[in-house]
N, C-alpha and C positions, 0 to 999 in steps of 0.2 A: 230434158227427157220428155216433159208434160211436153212442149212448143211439139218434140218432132210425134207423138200422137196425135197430137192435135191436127197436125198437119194431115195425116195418115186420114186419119177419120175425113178431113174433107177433100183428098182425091176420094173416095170410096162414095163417097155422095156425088161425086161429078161423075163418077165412073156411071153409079145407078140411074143417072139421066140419060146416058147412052143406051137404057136399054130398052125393049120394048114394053110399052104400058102392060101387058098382062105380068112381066116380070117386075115391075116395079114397086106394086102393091106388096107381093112376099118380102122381095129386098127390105122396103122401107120397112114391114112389119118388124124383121128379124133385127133392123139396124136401130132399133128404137128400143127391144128389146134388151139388146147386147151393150146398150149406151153407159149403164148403171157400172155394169161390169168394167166396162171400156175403164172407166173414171178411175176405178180404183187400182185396178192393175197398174194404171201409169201413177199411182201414188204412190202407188207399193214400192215401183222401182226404185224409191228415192227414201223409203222408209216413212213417209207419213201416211196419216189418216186423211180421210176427204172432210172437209169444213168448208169450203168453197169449189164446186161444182165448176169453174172458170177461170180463168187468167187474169190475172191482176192487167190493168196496163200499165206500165215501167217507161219513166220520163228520166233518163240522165241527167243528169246535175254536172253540167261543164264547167271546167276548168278556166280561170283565168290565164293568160299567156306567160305572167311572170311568176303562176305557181310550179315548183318543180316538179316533174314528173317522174314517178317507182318504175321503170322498166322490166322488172325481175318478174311481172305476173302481168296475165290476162285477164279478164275478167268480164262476163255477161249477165243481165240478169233478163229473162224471157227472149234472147235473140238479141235485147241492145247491149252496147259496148259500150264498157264503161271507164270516162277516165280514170287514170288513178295518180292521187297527189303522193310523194315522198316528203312523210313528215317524220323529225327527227324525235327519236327517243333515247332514254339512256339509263342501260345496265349495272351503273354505278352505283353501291349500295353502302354509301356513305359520304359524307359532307368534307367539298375541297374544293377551294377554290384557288384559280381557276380549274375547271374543267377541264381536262386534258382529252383533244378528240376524238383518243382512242374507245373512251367511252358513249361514245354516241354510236346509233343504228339507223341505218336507215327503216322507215313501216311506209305501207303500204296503207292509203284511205283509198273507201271507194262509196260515193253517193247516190242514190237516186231515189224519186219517188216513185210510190205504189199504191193503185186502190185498193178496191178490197180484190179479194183474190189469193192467190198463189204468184208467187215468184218464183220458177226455176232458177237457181245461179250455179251457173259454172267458174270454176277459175280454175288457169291453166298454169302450171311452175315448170317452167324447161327444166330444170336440175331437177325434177323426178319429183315425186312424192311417195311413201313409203307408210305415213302414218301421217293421219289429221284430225284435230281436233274443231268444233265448231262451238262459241260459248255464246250465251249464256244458259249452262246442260236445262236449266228451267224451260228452256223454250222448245223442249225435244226433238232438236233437228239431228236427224241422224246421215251423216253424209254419205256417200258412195265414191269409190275409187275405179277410175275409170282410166291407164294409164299415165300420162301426167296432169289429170284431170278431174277436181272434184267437183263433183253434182250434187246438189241437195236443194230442197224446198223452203222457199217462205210460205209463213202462216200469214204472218200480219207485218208491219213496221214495227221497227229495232232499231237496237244497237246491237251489234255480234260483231265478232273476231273469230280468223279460221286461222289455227295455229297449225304448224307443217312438224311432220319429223318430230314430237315432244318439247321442241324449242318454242317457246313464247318470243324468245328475241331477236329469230333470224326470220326472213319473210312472213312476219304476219299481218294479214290484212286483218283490217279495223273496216269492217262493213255499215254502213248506215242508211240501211231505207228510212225514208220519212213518208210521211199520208203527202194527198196530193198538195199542191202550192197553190194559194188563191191570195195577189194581194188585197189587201183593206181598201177598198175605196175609197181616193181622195188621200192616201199614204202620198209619200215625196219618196217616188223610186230612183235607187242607188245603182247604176248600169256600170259594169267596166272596173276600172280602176282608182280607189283615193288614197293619198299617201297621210300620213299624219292621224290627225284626231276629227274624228265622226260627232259633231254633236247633233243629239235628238231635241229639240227644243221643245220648252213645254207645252202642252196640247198638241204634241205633234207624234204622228205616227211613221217609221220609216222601214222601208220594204228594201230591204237588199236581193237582188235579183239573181236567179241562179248563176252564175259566170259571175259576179262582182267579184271585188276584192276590198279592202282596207287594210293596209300595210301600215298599222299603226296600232287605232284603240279606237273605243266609242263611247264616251258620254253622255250619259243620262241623264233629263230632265225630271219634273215632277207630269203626272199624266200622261203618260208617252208609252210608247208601243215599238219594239225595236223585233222585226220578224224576216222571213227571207231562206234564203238556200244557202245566200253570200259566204265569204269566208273571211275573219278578223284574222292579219297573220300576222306574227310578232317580228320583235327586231334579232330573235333568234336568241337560244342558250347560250352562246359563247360573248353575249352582251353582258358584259358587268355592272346593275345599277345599284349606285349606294341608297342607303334609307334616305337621305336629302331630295335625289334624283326622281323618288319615286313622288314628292310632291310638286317638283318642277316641268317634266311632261307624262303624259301618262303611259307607264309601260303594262298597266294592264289593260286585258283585249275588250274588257265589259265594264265600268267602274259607275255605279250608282253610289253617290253620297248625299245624305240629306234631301232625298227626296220622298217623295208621296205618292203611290196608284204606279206602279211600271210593270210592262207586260214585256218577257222578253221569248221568242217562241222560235224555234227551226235552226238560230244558226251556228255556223262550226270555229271554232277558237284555238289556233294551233301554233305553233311557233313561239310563244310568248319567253319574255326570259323575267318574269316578274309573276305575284301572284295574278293567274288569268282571268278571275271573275269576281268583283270583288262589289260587298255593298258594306254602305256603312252608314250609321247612323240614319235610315232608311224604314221607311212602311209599308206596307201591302204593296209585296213586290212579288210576282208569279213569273216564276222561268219553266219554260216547256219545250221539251227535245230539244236543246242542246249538246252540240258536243266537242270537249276541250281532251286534248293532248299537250302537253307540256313535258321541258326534259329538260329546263334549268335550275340555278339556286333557287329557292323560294319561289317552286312552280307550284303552291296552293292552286288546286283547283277550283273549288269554289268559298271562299273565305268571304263568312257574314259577321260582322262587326257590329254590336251595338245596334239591332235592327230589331222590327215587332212587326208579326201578321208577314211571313213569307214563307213561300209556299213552292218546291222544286220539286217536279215530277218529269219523270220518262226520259232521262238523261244520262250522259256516257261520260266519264272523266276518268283517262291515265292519267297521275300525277306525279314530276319527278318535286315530292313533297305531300302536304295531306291531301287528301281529296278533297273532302267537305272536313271544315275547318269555325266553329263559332266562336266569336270571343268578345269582351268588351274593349273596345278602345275609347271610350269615353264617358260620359257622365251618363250615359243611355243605359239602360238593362237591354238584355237578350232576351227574348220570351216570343212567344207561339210561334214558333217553325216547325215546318215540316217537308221533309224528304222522305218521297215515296216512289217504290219501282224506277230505283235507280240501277246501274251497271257503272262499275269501281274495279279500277286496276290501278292498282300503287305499287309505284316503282322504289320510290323511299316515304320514308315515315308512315303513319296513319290512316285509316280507311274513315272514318269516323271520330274524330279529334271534337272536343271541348275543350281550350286552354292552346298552348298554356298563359297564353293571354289575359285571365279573367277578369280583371278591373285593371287595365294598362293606360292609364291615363298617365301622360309624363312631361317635364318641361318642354322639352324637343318639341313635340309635335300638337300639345293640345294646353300648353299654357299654367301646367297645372292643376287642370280642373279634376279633381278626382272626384270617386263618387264610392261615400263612407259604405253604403249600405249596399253595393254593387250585387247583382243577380244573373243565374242563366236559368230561365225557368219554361216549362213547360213545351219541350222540345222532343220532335217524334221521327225517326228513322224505321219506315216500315217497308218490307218487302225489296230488299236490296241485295243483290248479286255482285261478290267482290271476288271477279275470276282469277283475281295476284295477289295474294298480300305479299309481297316480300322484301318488307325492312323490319315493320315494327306492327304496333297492335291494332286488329282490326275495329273495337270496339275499345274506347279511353279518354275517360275524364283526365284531367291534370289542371288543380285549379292553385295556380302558383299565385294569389292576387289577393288574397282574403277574400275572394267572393263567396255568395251561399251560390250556390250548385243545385237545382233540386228538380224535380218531376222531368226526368227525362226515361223515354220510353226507348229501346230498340226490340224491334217486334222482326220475326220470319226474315232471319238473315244468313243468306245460301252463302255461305266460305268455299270456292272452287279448290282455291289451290291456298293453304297455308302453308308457306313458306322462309316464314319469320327465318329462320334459323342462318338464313343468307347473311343476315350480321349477327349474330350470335343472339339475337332477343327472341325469347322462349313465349310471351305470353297474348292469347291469344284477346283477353281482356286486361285493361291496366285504368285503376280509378287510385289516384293519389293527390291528395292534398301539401302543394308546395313540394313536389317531387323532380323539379330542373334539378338539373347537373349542371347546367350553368346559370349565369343570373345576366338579363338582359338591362341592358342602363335603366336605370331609374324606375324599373317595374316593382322592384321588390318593397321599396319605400310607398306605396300607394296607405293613406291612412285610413285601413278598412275598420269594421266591427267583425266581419264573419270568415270563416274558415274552413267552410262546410260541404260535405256531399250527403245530399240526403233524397230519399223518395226516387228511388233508379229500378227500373223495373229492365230485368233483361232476358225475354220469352222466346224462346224458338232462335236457335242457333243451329246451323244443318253446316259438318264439316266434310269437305269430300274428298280431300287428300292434302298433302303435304308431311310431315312429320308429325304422329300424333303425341309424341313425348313433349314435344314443344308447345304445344296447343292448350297453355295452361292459364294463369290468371293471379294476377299481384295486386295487394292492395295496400294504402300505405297513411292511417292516421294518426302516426308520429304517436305510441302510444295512449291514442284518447283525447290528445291536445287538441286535434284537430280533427274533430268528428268524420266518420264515414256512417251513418244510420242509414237505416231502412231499403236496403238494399238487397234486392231479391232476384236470384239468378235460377232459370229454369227452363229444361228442353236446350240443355247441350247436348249435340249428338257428333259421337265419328261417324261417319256413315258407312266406311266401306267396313265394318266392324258391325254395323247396326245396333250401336252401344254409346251408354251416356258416359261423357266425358268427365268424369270426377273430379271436381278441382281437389289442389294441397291445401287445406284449407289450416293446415299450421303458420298460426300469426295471423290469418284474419280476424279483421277489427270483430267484435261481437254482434254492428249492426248488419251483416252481410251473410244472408242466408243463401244455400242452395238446394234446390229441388231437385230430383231424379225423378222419372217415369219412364216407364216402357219407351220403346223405341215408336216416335211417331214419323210416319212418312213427310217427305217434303212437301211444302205448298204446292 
């Protein structure tokens, strides 16, 4: 809508050159005037305010030739056309294996970059539109329906999804502007197509190039830089790999182990049939604007393992499984992370998962080596947007390992859609001590000292629908045996209510307080 004013405004200036000089001074006066005006009328159309006076410029991010392509929608954003990948998702809201393909959907990606500016996007659905949704609601885009056609504005670079009809599962595009693309000088760029395993070596920086592909995974060194447009694409959901398999080739699309200093920035991870992003045993590790989709067993989105000093920001993760996922697998502690101004849709399990991993040290995989005094400490989830929940809890400790548990913060966390109730799980918070329903081999023998959750602060929770009966919160330490302290829960809010959520607080442990206060607005 901005593009075709735009336009408008400069015939009317070509027109003013036709005229005669004594007319041209008025014109220009009046059209210099009317400029301010101009601006906002054409925001209006679209429902925003003006923050940028001009047009972004918008670089599409092409497709490689063996990514599939979603035919079911159009898509522009300022005039350019934009490919769009068909990456598989799946509706299925609980655990079986195999997969049966009736559960799988086809989604719609669509990439490109933007300066600053404004982004007009259009996209078009032949089969009509009737009702649409545009998330993350934080970013106030308010669309416009224009017969099979919706119109709406970028502010800045994102992650968003435009849901059609009230259906999150039939045609929704997964939209992702990124800032503009500048490789590192002196990177080793990635053109085209690699099949197998990408390694980054150490001191090495590598630039996957818009149109790339890696129909595999990527390995990371220690000091290394892995950045781009590219896309990591898996061997696909309906790939069965056993826990053996997963240390024989790599089915995850990012796998940092035992490394130091890695910078991972811009690219996209989809396909995968194994946890998609995985670090472990790892140090000052910074991921920025990535984004993963996943729709297999043990699609963990981003699963951090026994890691210190990592730091994930401005990133997008569906997962058929947790999202973000911490735990120890080995004789390492978990401590300083942080996840900040994230966007979270989970298809199954967890938005926010601690466990139930906590000290998994086992003969299998690590020899034995356990670690008596195991910890997950000082760990922060701030300003996160979770547009799905719907299998299980958005926020949940589950420390099944004898670890201490302690200083974990979750701050200003927008819940779009609570929808737990899709398998019958009611709670909207879940912190339990040794709380499986099943027992993973050799997990439960780990010979700890601690058993503990303690120092959980959880501020500013903003609900915006779903079921509000279900929207509750369990906690579970085994009568005292197994401590839950100092645990302080405050600023639960329904919103479409503008009312705090009052947990059942019959049977909670005594160290688990909650706060009420007036209704406070969303961040």
């Amino acid at each position: 809508m901005m593009v075709k004013h735009a336009r408008l405004l400069i015939a009317t200036l070509m027109l003013m050159a036709t005229l005669p000089i004594k007319n041209k001074r008025l014109f220009l006066f009046i059209t210099v005037l009317a400029m301010p005006l101009f601006f906002c009328t054409a925001c209006a159309r679209t429902g925003e305010s003006a923050q940028y006076p001009f047009f972004a410029d918008v670089t599409p991010i092409p497709l490689h030739e063996s990514i599939p392509r979603f035919e079911g929608l159009t898509v522009t954003a300022n005039d350019h056309e934009i490919e769009l990948a068909n990456v598989p998702v799946n509706i299925r809201r609980g655990w079986i294996i195999p997969i049966p393909a009736r559960y799988f959907r086809d989604s719609a990606v669509a990439m490109f970059d933007m300066s600053d500016g404004y982004a007009e996007v259009r996209v078009t659905r032949p089969a009509g539109v009737n009702e649409v949704t545009v998330r993350p609601f934080r970013a106030g885009i308010a669309p416009v329906i224009e017969g099979d056609t919706v119109i709406f504005t970028l502010r800045e670079w994102g992650q968003y999804t435009v849901e059609f009809d009230g259906d999150p599962l039939t045609d929704t595009l997964h939209l992702f502007a990124n800032p503009p693309f500048i490789p590192t000088e002196g990177a080793r760029q990635i053109d085209g197509r690699i099949d197998g395993r990408l390694t980054v070596y150490t001191g090495e920086t590598v630039s996957l190039m818009p149109g790339s592909v890696v129909h595999g995974g990527v390995v990371m060194g220690s000091d290394t830089r892995l950045e781009g447009r590219g896309i990591i694409w898996g061997h696909g959901p309906h790939t069965p790999i056993s826990d053996g398999e997963i240390l024989s080739r790599n089915a995850n699309a990012v796998r940092v182990w035992d490394q130091v200093n890695v910078e991972i920035d811009g690219i996209a991870c989809f396909n995968q049939s194994r946890w998609v992003f995985e670090l472990r045993n790892s140090e000052y590790v910074n991921v920025h604007n990535i984004k993963i989709i996943s729709a297999g067993n043990n699609g963990d989105g981003i699963t951090v393992q026994s890691c210190r000093n990592v730091h994930v920001d401005r990133s997008f993760v569906r997962s058929w499984d947790d999202a973000i996922v911490i735990k120890n697998y080995s004789p390492i502690d978990s401590a300083h992370q942080r996840y900040t101004n994230m966007v979270l849709w989970v298809d199954l399990a967890q938005a926010m998962e601690i466990g139930y991993e906590t000290n998994a040290g086992n003969e299998r995989w690590f020899g034995g080596r356990f670690n008596r005094d195991a910890q997950i400490y000082d760990i922060l989830f701030e300003n996160i947007d979770v547009l799905h929940a719907n299998h299980q809890s958005v926020i949940s400790i589950h420390n099944d390992n004898r670890a201490l548990v302690r200083d974990v913060t979750y701050r200003n966390i927008i819940v779009e859609n609570a929808n737990m109730n899709a398998s019958g799980f009611r709670y909207l918070i879940d912190f339990r001590n040794a709380g499986m329903p099943h027992t993973f081999q050799g997990y439960r023998n780990c010979d700890g000292e601690h058993w503990v959750i303690d120092n959980i602060t959880v501020d500013g929770v903003w609900v915006l629908g779903g079921n509000r009966a279900l929207a509750g919160w369990v906690f579970n330490d085994h009568n005292g045996v197994r401590p839950i302290t100092n645990v302080n829960i405050s600023n639960v809010f329904w919103v479409p209510g503008q009312e705090p959520l009052w947990p059942d607080m019959d049977g909670a442990p005594a160290g688990v307080t909650y706060t009420a206060s007036p209704f406070i607005p969303l961040p």
